[in-house]
C-alpha positions in Angstrom: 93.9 55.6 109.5 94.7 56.5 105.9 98.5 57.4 105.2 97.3 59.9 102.6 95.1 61.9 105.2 97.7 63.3 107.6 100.0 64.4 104.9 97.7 66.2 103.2 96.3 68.6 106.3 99.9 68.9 106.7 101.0 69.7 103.1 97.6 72.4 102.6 98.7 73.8 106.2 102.0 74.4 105.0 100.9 76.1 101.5 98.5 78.0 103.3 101.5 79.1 105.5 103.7 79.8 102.6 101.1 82.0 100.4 100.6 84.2 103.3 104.1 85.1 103.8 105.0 84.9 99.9 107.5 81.8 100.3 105.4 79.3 97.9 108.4 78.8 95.4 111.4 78.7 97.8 109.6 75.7 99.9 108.4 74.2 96.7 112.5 73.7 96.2 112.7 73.0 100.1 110.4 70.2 99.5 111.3 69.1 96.1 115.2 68.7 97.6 114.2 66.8 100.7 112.1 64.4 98.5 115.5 64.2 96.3 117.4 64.1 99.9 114.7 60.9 101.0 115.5 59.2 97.4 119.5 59.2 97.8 120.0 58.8 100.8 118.1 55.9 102.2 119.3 55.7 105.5 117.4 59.8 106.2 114.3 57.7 107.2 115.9 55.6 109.7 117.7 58.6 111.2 115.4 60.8 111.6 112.2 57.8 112.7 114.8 57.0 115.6 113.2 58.0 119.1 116.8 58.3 120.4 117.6 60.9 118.2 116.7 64.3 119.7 114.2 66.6 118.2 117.4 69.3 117.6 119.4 66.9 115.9 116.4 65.6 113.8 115.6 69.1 112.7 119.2 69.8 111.9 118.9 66.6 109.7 116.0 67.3 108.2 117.3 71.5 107.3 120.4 69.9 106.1 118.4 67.7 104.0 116.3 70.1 102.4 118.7 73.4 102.5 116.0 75.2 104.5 117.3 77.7 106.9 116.8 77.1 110.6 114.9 79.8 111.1 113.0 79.7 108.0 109.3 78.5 107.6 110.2 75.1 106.5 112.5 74.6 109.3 109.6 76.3 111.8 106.9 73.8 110.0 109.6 70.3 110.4 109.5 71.5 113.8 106.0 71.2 114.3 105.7 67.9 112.7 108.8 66.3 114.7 107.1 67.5 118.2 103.3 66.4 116.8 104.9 63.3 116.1 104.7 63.0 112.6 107.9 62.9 111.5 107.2 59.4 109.7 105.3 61.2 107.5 107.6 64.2 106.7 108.6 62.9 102.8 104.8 62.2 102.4 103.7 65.6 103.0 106.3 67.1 100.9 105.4 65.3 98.3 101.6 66.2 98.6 103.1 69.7 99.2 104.6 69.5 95.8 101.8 68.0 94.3 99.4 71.0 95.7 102.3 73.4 94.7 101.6 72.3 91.0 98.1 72.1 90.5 98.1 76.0 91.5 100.7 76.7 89.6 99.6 74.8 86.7 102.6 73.0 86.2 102.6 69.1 85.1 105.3 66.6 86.2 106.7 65.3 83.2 109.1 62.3 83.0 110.7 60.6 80.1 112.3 57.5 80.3 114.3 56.1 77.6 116.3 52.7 76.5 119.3 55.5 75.2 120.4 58.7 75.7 118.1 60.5 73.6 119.2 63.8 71.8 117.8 67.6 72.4 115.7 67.3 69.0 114.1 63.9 70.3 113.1 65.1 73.6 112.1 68.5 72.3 109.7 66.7 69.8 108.0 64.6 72.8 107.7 67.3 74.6 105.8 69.1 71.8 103.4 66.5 71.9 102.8 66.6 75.6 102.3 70.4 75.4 100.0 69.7 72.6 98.0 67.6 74.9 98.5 69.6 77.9 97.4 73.2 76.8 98.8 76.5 78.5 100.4 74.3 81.6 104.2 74.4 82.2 106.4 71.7 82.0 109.2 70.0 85.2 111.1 67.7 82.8 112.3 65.0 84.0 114.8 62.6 82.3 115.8 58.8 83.0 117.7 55.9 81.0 116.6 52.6 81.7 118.0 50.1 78.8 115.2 47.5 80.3 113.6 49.2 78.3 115.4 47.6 75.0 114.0 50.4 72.9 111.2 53.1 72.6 110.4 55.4 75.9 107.7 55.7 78.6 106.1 59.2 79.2 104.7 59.7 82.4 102.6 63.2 82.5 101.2 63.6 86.0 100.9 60.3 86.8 99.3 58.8 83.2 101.4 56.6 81.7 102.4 56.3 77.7 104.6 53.2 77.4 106.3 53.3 73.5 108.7 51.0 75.0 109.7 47.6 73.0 109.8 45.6 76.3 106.1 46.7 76.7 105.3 45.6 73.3 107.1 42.4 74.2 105.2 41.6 76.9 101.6 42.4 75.2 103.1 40.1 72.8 103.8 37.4 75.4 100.5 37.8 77.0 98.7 37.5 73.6 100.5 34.3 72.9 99.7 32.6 76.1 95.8 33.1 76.2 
């Protein structure tokens, strides 16, 4: 069965959920801190996968996780997954939650990822460019160091990827040599 399927009923189901009662932003940040919550803390998976673990405990896990009230609508939806058993798929369908969330929001996932710290004039400038490219859509910035990178930046808009890096350079360099 494809991984991407049962996330994504899940994740429309749950947008659906959250037009109707008017609560599309606050589980957008629901989602987008249990996603952080999944990233940090690596052992979240484990815990809440366990079959030992009961369904209470997994819920209070997965609330604390996300900051959603218990008896809020994300709390109400984890619950559903847990007892469908899907809970193995929970960060999966709050990332295509988050994903859906965007495209009707018209909002593009921005990341820049740079050798240094790069000043507010830099990354403003960049980001010019991307809004250049990217018309009347609004921008979640995102902003990484990575001195693998040696010098230069990546910019990732939405999943297309513009690598100014020097390591990339190196490596076309590398590849060109060797054929």
């Amino acid at each position: 069965m494809n991984d991407g399927l049962i996330p994504n009923r899940y994740a429309k189901a749950l947008y659906k959920l959250s037009v109707e009662r008017g609560d599309t932003a606050h589980i957008y940040k629901e989602m987008k801190q249990l996603d952080a919550a999944y990233t940090v803390e690596t052992g979240l998976k484990k815990a809440v996968n366990n079959p030992f673990l009961p369904v209470a405990d997994k819920l209070k896990l997965l609330c604390a996780a996300s900051g959603a009230k218990h008896d809020g609508t994300s709390a109400k939806f984890m619950e559903l997954v847990i007892k469908n058993n899907r809970i193995d798929f929970m960060r999966a369908i709050a990332l295509a939650f988050m994903k859906q969330y965007r495209e009707q929001n018209g909002i593009a996932k921005v990341e820049i990822v740079t050798a240094i710290p790069l000043g507010d004039d830099e990354i403003n400038g960049i980001i010019d460019v991307v809004k250049g490219q990217l018309g009347d859509k609004t921008i979640e910035l995102t902003k990484k160091v990575n001195p693998d990178l040696i010098g230069g930046f990546t910019v990732d808009v939405d999943s297309r990827v513009l690598d100014a890096s020097v390591r990339n350079q190196l490596e076309k360099l590398r590849l060109k040599l060797l054929s």
